[in-house]
Every structure is written in structure tokens, then in C-alpha cells.
C-alpha positions in Angstrom: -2.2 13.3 -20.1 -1.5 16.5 -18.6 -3.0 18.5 -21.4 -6.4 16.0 -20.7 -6.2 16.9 -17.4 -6.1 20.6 -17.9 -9.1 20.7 -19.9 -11.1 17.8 -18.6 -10.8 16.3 -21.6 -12.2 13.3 -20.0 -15.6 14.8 -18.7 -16.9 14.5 -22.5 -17.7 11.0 -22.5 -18.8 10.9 -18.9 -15.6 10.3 -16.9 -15.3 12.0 -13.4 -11.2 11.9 -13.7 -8.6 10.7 -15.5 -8.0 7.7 -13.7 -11.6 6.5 -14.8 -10.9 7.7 -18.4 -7.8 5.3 -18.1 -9.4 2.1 -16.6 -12.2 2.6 -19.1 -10.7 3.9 -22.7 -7.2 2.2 -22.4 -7.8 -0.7 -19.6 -5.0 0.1 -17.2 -5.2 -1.8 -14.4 -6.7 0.5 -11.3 -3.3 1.0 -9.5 -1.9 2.0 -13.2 -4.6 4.3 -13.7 -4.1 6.1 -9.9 -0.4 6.0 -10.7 -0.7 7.9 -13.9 -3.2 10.3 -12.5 -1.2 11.6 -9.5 1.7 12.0 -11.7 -0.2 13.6 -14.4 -0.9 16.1 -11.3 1.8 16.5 -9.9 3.9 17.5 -13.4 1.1 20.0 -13.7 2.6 22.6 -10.4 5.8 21.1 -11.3 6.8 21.1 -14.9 10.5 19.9 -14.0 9.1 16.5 -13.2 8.2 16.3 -16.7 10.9 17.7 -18.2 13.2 15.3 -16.4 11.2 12.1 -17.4 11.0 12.6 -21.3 14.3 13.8 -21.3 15.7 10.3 -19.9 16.9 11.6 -16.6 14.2 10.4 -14.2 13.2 7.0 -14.1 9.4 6.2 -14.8 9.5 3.9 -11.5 10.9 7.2 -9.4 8.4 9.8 -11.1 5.1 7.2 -10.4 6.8 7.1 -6.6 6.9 11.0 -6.3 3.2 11.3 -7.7 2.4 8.9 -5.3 4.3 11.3 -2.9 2.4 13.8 -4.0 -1.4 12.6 -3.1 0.0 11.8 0.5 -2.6 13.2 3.0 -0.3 15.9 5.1 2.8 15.6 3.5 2.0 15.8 -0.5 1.5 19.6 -0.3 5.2 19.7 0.5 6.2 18.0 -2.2 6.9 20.7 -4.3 8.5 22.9 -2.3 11.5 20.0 -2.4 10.7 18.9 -6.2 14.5 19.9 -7.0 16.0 18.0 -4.4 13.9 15.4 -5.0 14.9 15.0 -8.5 18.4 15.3 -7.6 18.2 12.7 -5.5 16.8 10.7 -7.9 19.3 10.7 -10.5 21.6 9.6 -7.7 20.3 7.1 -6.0 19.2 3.7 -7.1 15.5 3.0 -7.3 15.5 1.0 -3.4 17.5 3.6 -1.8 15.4 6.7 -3.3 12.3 4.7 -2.5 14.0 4.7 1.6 14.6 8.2 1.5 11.0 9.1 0.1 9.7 7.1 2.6 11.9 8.5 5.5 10.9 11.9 4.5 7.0 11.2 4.2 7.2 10.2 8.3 9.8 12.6 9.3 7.5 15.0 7.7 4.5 13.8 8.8 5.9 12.8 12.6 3.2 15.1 14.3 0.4 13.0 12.6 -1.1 10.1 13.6 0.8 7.0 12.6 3.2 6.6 15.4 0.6 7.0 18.2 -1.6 4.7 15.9 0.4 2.0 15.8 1.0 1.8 19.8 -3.1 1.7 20.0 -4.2 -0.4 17.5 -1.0 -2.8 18.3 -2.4 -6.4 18.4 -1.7 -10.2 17.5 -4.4 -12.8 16.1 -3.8 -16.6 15.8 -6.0 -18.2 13.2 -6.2 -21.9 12.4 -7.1 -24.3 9.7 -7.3 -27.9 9.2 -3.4 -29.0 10.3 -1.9 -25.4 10.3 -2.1 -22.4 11.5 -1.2 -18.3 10.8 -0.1 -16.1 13.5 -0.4 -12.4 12.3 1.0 -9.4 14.4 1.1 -6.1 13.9 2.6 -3.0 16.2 4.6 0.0 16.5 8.0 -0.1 14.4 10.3 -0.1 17.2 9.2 -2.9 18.7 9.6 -4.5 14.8 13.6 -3.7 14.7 14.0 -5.4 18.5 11.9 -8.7 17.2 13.9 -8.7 13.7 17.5 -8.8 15.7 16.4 -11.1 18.3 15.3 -13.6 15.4 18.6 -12.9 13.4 20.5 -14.7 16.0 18.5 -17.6 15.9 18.3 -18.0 12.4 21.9 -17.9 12.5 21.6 -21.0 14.3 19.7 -22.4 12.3 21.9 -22.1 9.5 24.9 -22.9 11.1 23.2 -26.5 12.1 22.3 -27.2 8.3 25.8 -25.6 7.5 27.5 -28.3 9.0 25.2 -31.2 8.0 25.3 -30.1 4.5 29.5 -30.1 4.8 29.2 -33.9 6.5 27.1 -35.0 3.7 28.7 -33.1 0.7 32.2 -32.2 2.0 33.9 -29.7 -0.3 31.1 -29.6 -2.5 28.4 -27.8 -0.1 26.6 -25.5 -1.2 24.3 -23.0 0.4 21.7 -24.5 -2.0 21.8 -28.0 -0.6 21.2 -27.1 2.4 18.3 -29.3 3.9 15.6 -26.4 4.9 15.4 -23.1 3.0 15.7 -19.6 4.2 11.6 -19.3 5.1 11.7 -23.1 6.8 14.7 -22.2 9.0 13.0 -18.4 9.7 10.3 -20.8 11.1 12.2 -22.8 13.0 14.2 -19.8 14.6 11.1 -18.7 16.0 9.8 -21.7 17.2 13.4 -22.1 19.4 13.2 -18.1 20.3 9.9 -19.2 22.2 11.4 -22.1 23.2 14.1 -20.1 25.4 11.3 -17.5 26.9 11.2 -17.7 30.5 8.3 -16.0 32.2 9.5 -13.2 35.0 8.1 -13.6 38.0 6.0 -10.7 39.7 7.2 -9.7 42.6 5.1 -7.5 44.4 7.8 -6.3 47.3 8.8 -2.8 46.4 10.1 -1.7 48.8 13.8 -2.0 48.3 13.5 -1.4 44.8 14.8 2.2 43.2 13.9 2.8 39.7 16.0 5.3 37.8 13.9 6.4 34.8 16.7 8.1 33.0 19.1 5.2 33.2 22.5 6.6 30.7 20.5 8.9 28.6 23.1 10.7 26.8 23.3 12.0 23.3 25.5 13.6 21.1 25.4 14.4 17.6 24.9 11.5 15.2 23.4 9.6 18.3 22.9 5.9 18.3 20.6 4.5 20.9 20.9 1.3 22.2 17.1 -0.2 22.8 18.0 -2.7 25.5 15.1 -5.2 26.9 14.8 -4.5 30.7 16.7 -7.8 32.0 14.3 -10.7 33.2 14.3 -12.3 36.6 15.1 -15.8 35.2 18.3 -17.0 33.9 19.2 -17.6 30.5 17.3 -15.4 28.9 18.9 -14.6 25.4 19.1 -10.8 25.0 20.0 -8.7 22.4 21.2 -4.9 21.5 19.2 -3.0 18.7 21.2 0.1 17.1 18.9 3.3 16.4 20.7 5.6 14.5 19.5 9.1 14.9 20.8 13.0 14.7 20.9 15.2 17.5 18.2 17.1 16.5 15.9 14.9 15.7 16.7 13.2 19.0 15.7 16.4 20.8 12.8 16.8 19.2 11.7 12.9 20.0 12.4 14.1 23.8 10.0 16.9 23.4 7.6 14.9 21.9 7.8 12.7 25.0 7.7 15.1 28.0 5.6 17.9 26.1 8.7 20.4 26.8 9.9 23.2 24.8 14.0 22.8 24.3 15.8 24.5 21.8 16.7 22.6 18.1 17.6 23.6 15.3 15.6 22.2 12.5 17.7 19.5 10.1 17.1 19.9 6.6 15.4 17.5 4.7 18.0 16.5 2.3 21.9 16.2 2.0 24.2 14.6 3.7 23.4 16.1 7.3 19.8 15.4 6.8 17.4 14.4 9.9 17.1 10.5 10.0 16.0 8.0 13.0 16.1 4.5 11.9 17.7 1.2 12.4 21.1 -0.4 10.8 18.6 -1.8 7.7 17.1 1.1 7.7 13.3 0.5 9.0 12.0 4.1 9.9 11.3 4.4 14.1 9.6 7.0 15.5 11.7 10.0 17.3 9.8 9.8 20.1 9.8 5.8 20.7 14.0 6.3 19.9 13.8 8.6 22.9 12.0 6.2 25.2 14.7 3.6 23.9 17.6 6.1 24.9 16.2 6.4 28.4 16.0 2.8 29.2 18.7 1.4 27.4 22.0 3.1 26.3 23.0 5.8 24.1 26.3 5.2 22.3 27.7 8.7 21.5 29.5 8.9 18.4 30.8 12.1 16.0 30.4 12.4 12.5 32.4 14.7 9.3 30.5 17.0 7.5 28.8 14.2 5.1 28.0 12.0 8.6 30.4 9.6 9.1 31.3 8.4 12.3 35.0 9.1 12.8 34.9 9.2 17.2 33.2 6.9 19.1 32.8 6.2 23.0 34.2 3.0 23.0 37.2 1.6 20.7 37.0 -1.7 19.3 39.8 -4.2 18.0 39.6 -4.1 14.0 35.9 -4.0 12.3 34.1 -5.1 15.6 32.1 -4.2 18.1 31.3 -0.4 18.4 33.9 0.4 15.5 31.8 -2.2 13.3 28.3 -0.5 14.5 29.6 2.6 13.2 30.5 1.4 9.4 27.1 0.0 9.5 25.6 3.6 10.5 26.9 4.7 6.8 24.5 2.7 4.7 21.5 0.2 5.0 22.6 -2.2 2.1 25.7 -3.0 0.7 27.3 0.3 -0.9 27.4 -1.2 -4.3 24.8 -0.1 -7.0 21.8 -2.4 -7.0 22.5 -4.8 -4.2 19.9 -4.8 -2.1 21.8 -6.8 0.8 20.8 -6.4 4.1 23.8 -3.7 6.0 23.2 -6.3 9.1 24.3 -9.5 6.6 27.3 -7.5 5.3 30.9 -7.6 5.5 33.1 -4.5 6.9 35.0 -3.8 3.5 38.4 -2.0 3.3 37.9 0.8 0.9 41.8 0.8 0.4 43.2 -2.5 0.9 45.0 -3.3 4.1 47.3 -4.8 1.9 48.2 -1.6 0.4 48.4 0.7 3.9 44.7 0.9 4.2 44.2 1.7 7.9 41.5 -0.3 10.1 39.4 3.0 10.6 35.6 4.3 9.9 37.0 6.8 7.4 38.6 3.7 5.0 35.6 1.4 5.3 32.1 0.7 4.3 29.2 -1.9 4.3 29.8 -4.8 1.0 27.7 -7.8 1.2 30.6 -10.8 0.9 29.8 -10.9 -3.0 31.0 -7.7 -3.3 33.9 -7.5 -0.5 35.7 -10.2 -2.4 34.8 -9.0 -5.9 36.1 -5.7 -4.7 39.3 -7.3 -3.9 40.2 -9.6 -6.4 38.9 -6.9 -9.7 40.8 -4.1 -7.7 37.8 -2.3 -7.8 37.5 0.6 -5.0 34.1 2.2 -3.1 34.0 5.8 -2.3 31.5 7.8 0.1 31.3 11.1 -1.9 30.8 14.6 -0.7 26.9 14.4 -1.2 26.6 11.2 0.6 25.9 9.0 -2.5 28.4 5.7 -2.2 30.3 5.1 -5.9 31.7 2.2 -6.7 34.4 2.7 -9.5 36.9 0.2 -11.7 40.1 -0.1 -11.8 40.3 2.5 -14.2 38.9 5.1 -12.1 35.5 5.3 -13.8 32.0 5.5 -12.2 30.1 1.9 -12.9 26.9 3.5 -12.4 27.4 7.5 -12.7 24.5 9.7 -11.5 21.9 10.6 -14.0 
């Protein structure tokens, strides 16, 4: 494909690109035939992509993703400047976590562009209906995505805790998750319906007089920052609130402030890649915006933690008992699944696993833990199996034996 693209190949029987020769001469499917066309382009400024591919130590699914990458509008002309990393990180990282970083990059990259100040303006919310149902559709800027999703977490937990325990009354020691009465998109439902349920309106109050507002609240930031986005507290009682976790570095946390009051302060730019790479995200990893994680810092909280040279929180403001509280936020902070290879568990639906055993003198610390879905905690435990962070940031998971189950490429 790459030789047909050099010479046009394709122009002989009437085909404006490759893409069409491909729909037409060997029916791909149109996304098959883009797919195949970017990456035929890319390979053609960088031949390593290729190399890598028909060699075995790129995966067709991550090569199609950086072609894809490629084409971006902004961002694709980048790409090759950072093809090495790329492919390093590739043969690292699972597919889901290399398609995170890709994406993380394309809008840390492209931050100056138009898609964070596009999705505050074309924000918006439609309720349709049909016959006996109806579909409520919402779309807005990512931040205020993150808040929604933990708000809804803790009612969903109620949800499943009520079909928990009728489940256990009507099967006793054989419940099982699957006999539960609702399923997971039934009870997701039903969540909402009870978070609407427990909204009370504020009441405006138009006396002003006696009222200071303090913009800047506890803005504070050090590096590997995590901001606290906080709902400004309602009138009424009641109210349910919730904390969401931003985890960003202290330079891209500076920038985000620049971005917000048009000022010039000093940063040092983060590299792309490696362990001390920029990032702004939540716990799951959904990308936010610097500068909305700045507006967050300002009217919520900023919980000031420090991080070792391949960023994991070792100091934090505030101590908790065990894995809880701030000490639990900060294991979260060093994945957004569960750490072993090819789970793609939520970090916010995990477990706080012991890398060595407390059993065998592990201490209750950030530097001797790590995210595991409860799958994997206990399978950890009971195979002996341990989870490292390595130097380059990549989690391993290794046997008993001391051997990698799923060694870089």
C-alpha cells in the first residue's frame, strides 16, 4: 500500500486516493479503507512504523490508532516528531491504556484549539419522547462529566446495595451478583431517577449586602496537584454532595491558570512522554481541560501531594488511617484501571492492593500499594503473585517465579 501510494498507483483506473481504490477493488468497509489510508501515510515519513508492524512488535490495532493520530487536524503534524516514543509506548502498554495516552496527548497538544471553549458553548440537553418512553440526551464540557459520573456512583451504590440484600434474603449463601433482580443499566437508571429525587432548588436571595465572596477560596498547588472540584454548597438541607479528584502536574496546572486570567507566569514545559509527563484528568482517567481544573482549584480545594521521580505520591497534606481517605486518593492517582494487564476495571471500582503482603511486613504506605480490581487483589494473594510500578511508569504484574506475565514487546 505504500508503494501504491507513492506512485498513485490508484489514479489508473480512476481512483482519487487510496481509500477509494480500497472501498472499490477490495470492498473494505469505508472506516477500513480511511484506516488503511492514513496509515499507509503515515509509514511513508515514518518508515519505523512499518518496520515495527511486519516485524511483530506493534500491534495492527495500535498502528491503525497512530494513523488515525496522524490525520488529526493540529496535532497530526506532530506526530512524527514523537513516532519513537510512540512506538515505545506501544509495546508497553496494553491496547486501552495506549489508546488513553494517545488520546491525552492529542488534547494536551491541541489545548490551545477549540474543543474546550467549544464544549462550554455548544453545552446543551434535549428531551425527546416517544409513545410510553422517553431519551434524555446531554452533552457539555468534560469537567462537568467527571462531577455528574461521581455524584451518580453513589447512588448506584445504593442501588446495588438494596438488590444486594434482597438477593441474600431470597437466595442466602447462594447469591450471586447475577441474580440480582435489576441489571447494571436498570439500576444506573434508577440512580438517577433518586439523584433528582434528592435536588432541592436554592433559593435566590437577592440581599447582598452582608455577603463577601472570596474568589480564590484555598487555591494552592504543588507539584503533582490534585484539585478538589467541590459544588458551591446549596441553601437547603440535605443536599447530597460529593468530592471529584483532578489529578494534574504543576505545570500544567500553571499553564491552566494562564489560560484563565490571560497572564504570563513562568513554566517549564512537561514533556510529552515518560513517567513525569503533563497530565490533567480524573481518577478513571477522562481528560479535563487545564483551564476548567484551574477554575475547579479556585472554588473548591487543592489537595497538595509530592510525588518520586516516576510520579507516585509518597507525601500528602492530610494522613489517613490505612488505605482511606487522602492516602487511598493517592494510590488511585497511580493508575486509571486495575494495574493488571488487560483489566479494564474502573481505578474508582478497585481495591487498594498490598504489593507486598501485610502479612509478610508490607507497610500500609503509597510506595507498597496500587489499584487491583477485587478479582485481582485476591488472585494476587492467594497465587502469590506480586505488582510492580517500574521505573518507566508501566505497572507489571509477575508470578511467583519472578517472570513478567505480559512482558513489553
Amino acid at each position: 500500500m505504500v508503494e501504491i501510494e507513492r506512485r498513485k498507483l490508484y489514479a489508473t483506473d480512476g481512483f482519487t486516493c487510496l481509500a477509494g481504490w480500497g472501498r472499490g477493488v477490495h470492498r473494505w468497509s469505508d472506516i477500513e479503507a480511511r484506516s488503511r489510508r492514513n496509515l499507509t501515510k503515515l509509514a511513508a515519513v515514518a518508515p519505523q512504523v512499518l518496520a515495527r508492524l511486519i516485524t511483530g512488535r506493534l500491534g495492527v490495532a495500535q498502528a491503525h490508532l497512530l494513523g488515525r493520530l496522524f490525520k488529526t487536524p493540529r496535532v497530526g503534524q506532530f506526530v512524527p516528531l514523537f513516532i519513537d516514543d510512540f512506538l515505545d509506548q506501544a509495546a508497553q502498554m496494553s491496547y486501552a491504556d495506549f489508546e488513553q495516552h494517545v488520546r491525552n496527548w492529542r488534547l494536551l497538544v491541541d489545548q490551545d484549539g477549540p474543543d474546550p471553549e467549544r464544549a462550554h458553548r455548544q453545552r446543551g440537553a434535549s428531551l425527546q419522547f416517544s409513545d410510553h418512553e422517553f431519551r434524555l440526551v446531554m452533552n457539555g464540557p468534560a469537567i462537568d462529566g467527571v462531577t455528574f459520573k461521581a455524584l451518580l456512583k453513589r447512588f448506584e451504590q445504593v442501588e446495588w446495595d438494596l438488590d444486594w440484600a434482597a438477593a441474600k434474603q431470597e437466595w442466602g449463601d447462594d447469591a450471586r451478583p447475577d441474580l440480582m433482580r435489576r441489571s447494571s443499566q436498570q439500576r444506573r437508571y434508577d440512580a438517577f431517577v433518586n439523584l433528582l429525587a434528592h435536588v432541592d432548588l436554592p433559593v435566590a436571595d437577592t440581599n447582598t449586602d452582608d455577603v463577601e465572596l472570596d474568589p480564590f477560596g484555598d487555591a494552592n498547588a504543588a507539584a503533582g496537584g490534585a484539585a478538589d472540584a467541590t459544588p458551591p454548597p446549596r441553601p437547603a438541607n440535605g443536599v447530597v454532595t460529593t468530592v471529584v479528584n483532578i489529578v494534574i502536574d504543576i505545570n500544567t496546572m500553571i499553564h491552566g491558570l494562564e489560560e484563565l486570567f490571560g497572564g504570563a507566569a513562568y513554566r517549564r514545559t512537561s514533556p510529552p512522554f515518560g513517567a513525569r509527563k503533563a497530565f490533567c484528568q480524573s481518577l478513571d482517567g477522562e481528560f479535563i481541560s487545564p483551564k476548567d481544573a484551574a477554575l475547579a482549584a479556585l472554588y473548591g480545594k487543592v489537595r497538595v501531594i509530592a510525588t518520586d521521580d516516576i510520579g507516585r505520591p509518597v507525601k500528602m497534606s492530610k494522613i489517613g488511617r490505612l488505605f482511606t481517605g487522602p492516602m487511598r486518593d493517592a494510590v488511585l492517582m497511580l493508575a486509571t484501571r486495575c494495574t493488571h494487564p488487560g483489566c479494564l476495571r474502573s481505578v474508582t471500582d478497585c481495591h487498594i492492593d498490598h504489593l507486598t503482603p501485610h502479612s509478610a511486613g508490607g507497610a500500609t504506605d503509597v510506595t507498597n500499594a496500587g489499584p487491583a480490581c477485587s478479582h485481582h487483589n485476591n488472585w494476587r494473594y492467594t497465587s502469590g503473585a506480586r505488582a510492580r510500578l517500574q521505573p518507566t511508569g508501566r505497572w507489571s504484574t509477575h508470578r511467583p517465579n519472578g517472570t513478567d506475565i505480559a512482558p513489553p514487546d
